[in-house]
TORSESE-425611 format. One line per field, with one value per residue (C-alpha): residue in one letter; x negated, y, z negated; chain; residue number from 1. Coordinates in nm, 2 decimals, padded with zeros to 4 digits, always signed. Layout:
N
residu <- (A,...)
u <- (X,...)
v <- (Y,...)
w <- (Z,...)
chaine <- (A,...)
num <- (NUM,...)
END
This chain:
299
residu <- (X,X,X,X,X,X,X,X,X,X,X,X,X,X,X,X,X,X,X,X,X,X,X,X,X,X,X,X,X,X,X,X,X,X,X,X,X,X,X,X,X,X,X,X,X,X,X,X,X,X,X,X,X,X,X,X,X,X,X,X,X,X,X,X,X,X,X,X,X,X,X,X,X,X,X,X,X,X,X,X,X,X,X,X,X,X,X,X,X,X,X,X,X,X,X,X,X,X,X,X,X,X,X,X,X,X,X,X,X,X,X,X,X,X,X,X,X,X,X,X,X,X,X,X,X,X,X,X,X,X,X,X,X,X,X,X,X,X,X,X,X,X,X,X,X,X,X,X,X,X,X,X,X,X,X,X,X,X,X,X,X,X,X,X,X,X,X,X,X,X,X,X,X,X,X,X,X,X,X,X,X,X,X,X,X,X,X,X,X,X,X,X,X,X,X,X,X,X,X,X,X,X,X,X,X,X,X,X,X,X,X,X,X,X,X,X,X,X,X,X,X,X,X,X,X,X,X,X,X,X,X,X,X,X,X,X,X,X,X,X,X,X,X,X,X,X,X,X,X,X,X,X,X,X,X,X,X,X,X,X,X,X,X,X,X,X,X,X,X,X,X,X,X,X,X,X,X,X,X,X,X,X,X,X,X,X,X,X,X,X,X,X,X,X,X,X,X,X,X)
u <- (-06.54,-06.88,-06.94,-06.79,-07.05,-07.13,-06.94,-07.08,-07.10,-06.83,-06.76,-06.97,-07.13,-07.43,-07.53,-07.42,-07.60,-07.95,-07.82,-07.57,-07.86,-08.12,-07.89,-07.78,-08.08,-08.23,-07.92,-07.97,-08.35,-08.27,-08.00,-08.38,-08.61,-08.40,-08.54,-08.92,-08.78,-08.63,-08.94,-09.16,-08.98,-08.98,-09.37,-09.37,-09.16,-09.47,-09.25,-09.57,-09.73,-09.49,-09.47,-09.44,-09.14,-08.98,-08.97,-08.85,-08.56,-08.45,-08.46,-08.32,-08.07,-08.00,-08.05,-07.84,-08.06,-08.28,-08.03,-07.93,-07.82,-07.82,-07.49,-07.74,-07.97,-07.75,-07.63,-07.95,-08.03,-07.72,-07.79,-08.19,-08.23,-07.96,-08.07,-08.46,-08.45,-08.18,-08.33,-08.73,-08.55,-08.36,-08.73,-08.93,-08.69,-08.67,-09.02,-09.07,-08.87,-09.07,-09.39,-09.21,-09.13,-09.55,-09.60,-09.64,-09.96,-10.04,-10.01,-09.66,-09.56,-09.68,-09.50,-09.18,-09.18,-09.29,-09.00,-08.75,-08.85,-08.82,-08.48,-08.41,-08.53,-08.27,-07.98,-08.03,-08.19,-07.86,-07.86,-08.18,-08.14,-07.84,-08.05,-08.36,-08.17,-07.98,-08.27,-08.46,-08.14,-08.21,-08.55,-08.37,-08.30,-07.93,-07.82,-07.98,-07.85,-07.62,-07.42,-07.36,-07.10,-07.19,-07.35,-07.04,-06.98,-07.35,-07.30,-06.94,-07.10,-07.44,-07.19,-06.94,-07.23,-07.53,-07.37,-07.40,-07.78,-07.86,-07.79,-08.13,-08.35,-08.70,-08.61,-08.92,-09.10,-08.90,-08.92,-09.27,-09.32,-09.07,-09.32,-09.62,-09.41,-09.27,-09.63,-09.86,-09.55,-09.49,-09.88,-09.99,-09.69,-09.76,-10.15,-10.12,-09.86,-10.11,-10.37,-10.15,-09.99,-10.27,-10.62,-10.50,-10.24,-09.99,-09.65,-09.34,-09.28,-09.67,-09.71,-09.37,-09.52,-09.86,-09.77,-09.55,-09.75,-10.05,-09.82,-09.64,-10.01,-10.09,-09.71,-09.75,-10.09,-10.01,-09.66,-09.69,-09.85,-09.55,-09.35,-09.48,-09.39,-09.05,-08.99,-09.10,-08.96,-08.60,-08.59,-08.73,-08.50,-08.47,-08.63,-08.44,-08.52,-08.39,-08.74,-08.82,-09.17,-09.24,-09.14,-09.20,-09.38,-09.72,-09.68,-09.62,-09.93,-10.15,-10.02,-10.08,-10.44,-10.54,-10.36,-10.49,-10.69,-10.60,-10.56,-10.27,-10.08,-10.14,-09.96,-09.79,-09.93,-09.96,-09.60,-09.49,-09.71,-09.54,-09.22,-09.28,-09.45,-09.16,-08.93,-09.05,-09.11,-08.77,-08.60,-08.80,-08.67,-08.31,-08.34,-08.45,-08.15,-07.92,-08.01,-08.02,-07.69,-07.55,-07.71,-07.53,-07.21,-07.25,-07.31)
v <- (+15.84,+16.01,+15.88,+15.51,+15.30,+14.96,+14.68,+14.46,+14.06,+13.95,+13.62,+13.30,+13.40,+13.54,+13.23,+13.02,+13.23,+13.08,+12.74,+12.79,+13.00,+12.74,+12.43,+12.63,+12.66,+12.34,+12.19,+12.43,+12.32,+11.97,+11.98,+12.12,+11.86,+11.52,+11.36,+11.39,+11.30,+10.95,+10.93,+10.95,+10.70,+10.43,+10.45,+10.41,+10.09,+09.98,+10.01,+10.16,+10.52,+10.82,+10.80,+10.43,+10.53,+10.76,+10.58,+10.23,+10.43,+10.66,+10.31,+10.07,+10.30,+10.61,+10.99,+10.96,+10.69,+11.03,+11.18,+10.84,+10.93,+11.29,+11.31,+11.15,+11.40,+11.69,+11.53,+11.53,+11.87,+12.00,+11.82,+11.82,+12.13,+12.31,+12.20,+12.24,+12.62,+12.72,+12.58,+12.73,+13.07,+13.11,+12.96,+13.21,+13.49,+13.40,+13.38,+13.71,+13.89,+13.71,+13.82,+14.21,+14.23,+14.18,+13.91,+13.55,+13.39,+13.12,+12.84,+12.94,+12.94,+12.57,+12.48,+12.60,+12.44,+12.10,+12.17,+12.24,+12.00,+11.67,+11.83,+11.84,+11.47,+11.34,+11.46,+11.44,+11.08,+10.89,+11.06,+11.04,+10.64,+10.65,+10.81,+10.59,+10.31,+10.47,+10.54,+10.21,+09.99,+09.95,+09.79,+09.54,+09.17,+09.18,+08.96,+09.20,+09.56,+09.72,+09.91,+10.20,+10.44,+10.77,+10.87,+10.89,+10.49,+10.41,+10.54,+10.36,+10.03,+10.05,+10.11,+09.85,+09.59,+09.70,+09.88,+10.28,+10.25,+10.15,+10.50,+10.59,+10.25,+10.42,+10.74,+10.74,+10.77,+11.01,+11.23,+11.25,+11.28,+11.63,+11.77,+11.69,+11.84,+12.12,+12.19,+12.20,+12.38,+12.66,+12.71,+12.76,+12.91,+13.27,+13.27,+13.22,+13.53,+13.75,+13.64,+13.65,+13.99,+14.17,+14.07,+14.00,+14.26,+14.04,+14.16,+14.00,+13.70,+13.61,+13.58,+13.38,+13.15,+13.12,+13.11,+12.85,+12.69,+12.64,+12.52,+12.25,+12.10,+12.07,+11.99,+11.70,+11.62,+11.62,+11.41,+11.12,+10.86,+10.92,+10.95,+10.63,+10.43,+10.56,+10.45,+10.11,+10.04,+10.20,+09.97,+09.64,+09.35,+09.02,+08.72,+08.37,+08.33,+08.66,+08.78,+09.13,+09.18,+09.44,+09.44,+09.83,+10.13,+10.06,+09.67,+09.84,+10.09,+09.84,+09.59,+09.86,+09.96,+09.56,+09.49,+09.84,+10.02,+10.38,+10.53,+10.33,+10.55,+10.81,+10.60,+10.87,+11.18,+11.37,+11.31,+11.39,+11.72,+11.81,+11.75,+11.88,+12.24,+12.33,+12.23,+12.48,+12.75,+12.74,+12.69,+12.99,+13.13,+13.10,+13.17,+13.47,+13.57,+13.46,+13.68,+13.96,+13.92,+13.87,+14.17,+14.36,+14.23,+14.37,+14.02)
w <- (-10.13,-10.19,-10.54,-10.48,-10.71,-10.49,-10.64,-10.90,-10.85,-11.13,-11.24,-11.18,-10.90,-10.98,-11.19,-10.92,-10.66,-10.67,-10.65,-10.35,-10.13,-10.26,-10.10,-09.80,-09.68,-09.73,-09.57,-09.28,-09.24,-09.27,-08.92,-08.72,-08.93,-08.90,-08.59,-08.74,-09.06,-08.91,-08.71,-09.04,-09.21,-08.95,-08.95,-09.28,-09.22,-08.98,-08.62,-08.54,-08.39,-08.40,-08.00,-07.96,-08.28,-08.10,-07.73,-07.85,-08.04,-07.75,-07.58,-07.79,-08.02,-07.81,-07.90,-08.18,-08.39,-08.46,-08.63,-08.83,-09.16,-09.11,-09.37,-09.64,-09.54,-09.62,-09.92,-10.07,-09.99,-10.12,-10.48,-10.48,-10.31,-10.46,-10.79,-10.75,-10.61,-10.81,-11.12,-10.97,-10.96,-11.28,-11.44,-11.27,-11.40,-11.78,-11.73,-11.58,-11.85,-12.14,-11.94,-11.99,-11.60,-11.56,-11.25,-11.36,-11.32,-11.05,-11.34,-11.47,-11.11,-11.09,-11.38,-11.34,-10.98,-11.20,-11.40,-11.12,-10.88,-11.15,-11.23,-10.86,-10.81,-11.06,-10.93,-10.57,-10.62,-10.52,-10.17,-10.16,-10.18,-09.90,-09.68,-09.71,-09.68,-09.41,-09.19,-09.27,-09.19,-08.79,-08.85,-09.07,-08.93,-08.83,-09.11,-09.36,-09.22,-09.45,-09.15,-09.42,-09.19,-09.37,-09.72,-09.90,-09.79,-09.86,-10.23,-10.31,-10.19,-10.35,-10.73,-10.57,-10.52,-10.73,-11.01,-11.09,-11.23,-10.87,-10.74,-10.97,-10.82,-10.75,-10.90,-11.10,-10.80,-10.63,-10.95,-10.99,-10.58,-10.61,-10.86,-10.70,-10.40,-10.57,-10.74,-10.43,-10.20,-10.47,-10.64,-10.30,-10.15,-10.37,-10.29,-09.91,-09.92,-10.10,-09.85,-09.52,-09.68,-09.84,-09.70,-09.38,-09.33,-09.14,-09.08,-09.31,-08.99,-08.98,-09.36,-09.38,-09.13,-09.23,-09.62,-09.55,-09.33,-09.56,-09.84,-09.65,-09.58,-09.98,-10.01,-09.82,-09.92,-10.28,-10.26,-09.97,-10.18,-10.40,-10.11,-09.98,-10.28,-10.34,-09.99,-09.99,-10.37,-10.21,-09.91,-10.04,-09.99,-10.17,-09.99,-10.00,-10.37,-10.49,-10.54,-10.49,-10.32,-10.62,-10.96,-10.97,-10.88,-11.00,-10.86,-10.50,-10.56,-10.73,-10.40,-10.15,-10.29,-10.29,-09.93,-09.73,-09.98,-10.05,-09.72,-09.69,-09.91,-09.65,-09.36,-09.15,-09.27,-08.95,-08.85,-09.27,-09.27,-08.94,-09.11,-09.45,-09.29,-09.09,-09.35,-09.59,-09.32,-09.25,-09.58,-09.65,-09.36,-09.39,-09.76,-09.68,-09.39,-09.64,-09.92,-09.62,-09.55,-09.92,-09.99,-09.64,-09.78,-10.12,-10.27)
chaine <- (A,A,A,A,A,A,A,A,A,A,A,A,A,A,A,A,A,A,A,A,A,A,A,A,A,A,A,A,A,A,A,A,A,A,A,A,A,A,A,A,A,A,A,A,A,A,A,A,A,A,A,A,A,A,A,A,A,A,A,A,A,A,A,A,A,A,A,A,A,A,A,A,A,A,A,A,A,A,A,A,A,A,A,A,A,A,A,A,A,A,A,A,A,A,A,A,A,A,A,A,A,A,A,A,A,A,A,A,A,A,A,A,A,A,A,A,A,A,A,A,A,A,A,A,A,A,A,A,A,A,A,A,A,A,A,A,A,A,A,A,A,A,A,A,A,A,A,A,A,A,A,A,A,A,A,A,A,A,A,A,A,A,A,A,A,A,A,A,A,A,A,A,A,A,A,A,A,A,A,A,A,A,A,A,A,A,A,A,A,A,A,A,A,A,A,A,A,A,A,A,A,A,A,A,A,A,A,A,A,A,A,A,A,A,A,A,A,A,A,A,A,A,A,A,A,A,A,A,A,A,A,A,A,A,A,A,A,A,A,A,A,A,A,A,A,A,A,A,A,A,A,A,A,A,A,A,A,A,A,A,A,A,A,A,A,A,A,A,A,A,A,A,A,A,A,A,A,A,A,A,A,A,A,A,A,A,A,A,A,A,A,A,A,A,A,A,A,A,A)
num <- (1,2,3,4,5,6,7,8,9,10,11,12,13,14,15,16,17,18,19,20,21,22,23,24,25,26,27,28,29,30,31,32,33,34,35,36,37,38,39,40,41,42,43,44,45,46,47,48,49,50,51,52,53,54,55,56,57,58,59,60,61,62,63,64,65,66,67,68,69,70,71,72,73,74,75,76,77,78,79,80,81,82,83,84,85,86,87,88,89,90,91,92,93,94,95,96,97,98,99,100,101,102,103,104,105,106,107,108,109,110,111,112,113,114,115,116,117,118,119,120,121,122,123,124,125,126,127,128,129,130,131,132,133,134,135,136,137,138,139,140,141,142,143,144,145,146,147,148,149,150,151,152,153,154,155,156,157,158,159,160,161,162,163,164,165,166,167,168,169,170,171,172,173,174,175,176,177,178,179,180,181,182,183,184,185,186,187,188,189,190,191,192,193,194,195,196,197,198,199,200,201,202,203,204,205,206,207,208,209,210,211,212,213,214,215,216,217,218,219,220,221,222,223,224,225,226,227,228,229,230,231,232,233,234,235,236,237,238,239,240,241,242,243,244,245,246,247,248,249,250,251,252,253,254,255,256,257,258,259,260,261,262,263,264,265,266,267,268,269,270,271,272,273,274,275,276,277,278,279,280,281,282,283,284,285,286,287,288,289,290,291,292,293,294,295,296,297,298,299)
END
């Protein structure tokens, strides 16, 4: 019929839509990123050098140790992710129409991603706990090792032993680490496109990956110190006494800065830059393909 209209999205769906593309596409990054992602956190357990990391586990653990709490993995990306760029995008858009459709300036950017990303943080912190623990549970003496068998077991045992509130243990950190995430990914995300785009005249795949590329760097630069403290405070175990080795997140910093100085909060960042970059390329990435073929299908 000539003057068929295109359908209209009814219902739900179009509020919903941002949060469902958002967490598909982290999820889908996360099945590629893994492996580095295991690899990251067992340096920052002190197993060693990412190479020395990634030969004793191919030796001791098999191929499948780098993809060790992979179901935590996808958990939190369907929660924090889901939540963060959903939340980013319906932010960016009230914005926009307050602005009267004018673009929004490099500091409302930043704040929204603030915004999103601590939102993001507190819901997906529970996965994010299974899968720290997860990860970190081989380098544990045997008698310690939780033996979680998937995410869904880690969380129903960490209520059953710990109690609910335990879902949230280091969630301060792990708030403040997705805005300073979320804050150095998204500020310099929009700049680097306008650069790539405009001054250099790169084509739509260059300035995806050269945006994205540049704003996994200050990602990462701005959120591993965070990232290292979340970390240690979410795997610390009790010693004989029932003592924790830190009472909370500025013991561990003010620990770490006596024990290794600053740069110890920056254990690993090679391996975590090389994570975070291709992360956010491809999130991007498959963001983008996703809203390609929404749009193909009429959605």
């Amino acid at each position: 019929m000539g003057g068929e209209k295109k359908p209209q999205s009814l219902g739900v769906w179009p509020a919903v839509k941002p949060f469902v593309n958002g967490g598909a596409s982290g999820m889908l990054a996360t099945c590629v990123i893994q492996p580095i992602d295991m690899i990251k956190v067992r340096i920052q357990l002190g197993q060693g050098s990412a190479g020395e990391v990634t030969k004793n586990m191919l030796k001791n653990e098999g191929f499948g140790a780098l993809y060790k709490g992979l179901s935590a993995g996808l958990l939190r990306q369907a929660t924090y992710t889901t939540a963060r760029l959903g939340t980013f995008k319906i932010l960016t858009s009230k914005a926009v129409e307050a602005n009267d459709g004018k673009p929004l300036p490099l500091y409302q950017k930043a704040l929204c991603g603030l915004t999103a990303g601590a939102i993001g943080a507190s819901v997906g912190s529970p996965a994010d706990l299974a899968l720290i623990r997860m990860q970190a549970d081989a380098t544990l003496p045997a008698a310690q090792r939780r033996n979680y068998s998937n995410a869904f077991n880690a969380l129903y045992r960490i209520v059953a032993d710990e109690g609910v509130l335990a879902l949230w243990k280091g969630a301060g950190p792990t708030v403040v680490r997705a805005m300073a995430l979320n804050m150095g990914m998204l500020a310099s995300y929009d700049q680097s496109v306008e650069f790539f785009k405009d001054s250099l005249g790169c084509g739509e795949g260059a300035t995806v990956l050269g945006a994205s590329s540049v704003s996994g760097f200050f990602a990462a630069a701005c959120s591993l110190p965070f990232d290292y403290v979340k970390t240690q405070i979410q795997k610390m175990q009790p010693d004989a006494q029932g003592k924790y080795p830190y009472t909370g997140s500025m013991d561990c910093v003010l620990k770490t800065l006596k024990s290794g100085g600053p740069f110890k909060f920056y254990t690993g960042f090679p391996v975590y830059c090389v994570r975070i970059a291709p992360h956010v390329m491809m999130t991007w990435i498959f963001l983008n393909q996703i809203q390609k073929l929404e749009k193909s299908v009429g959605l």
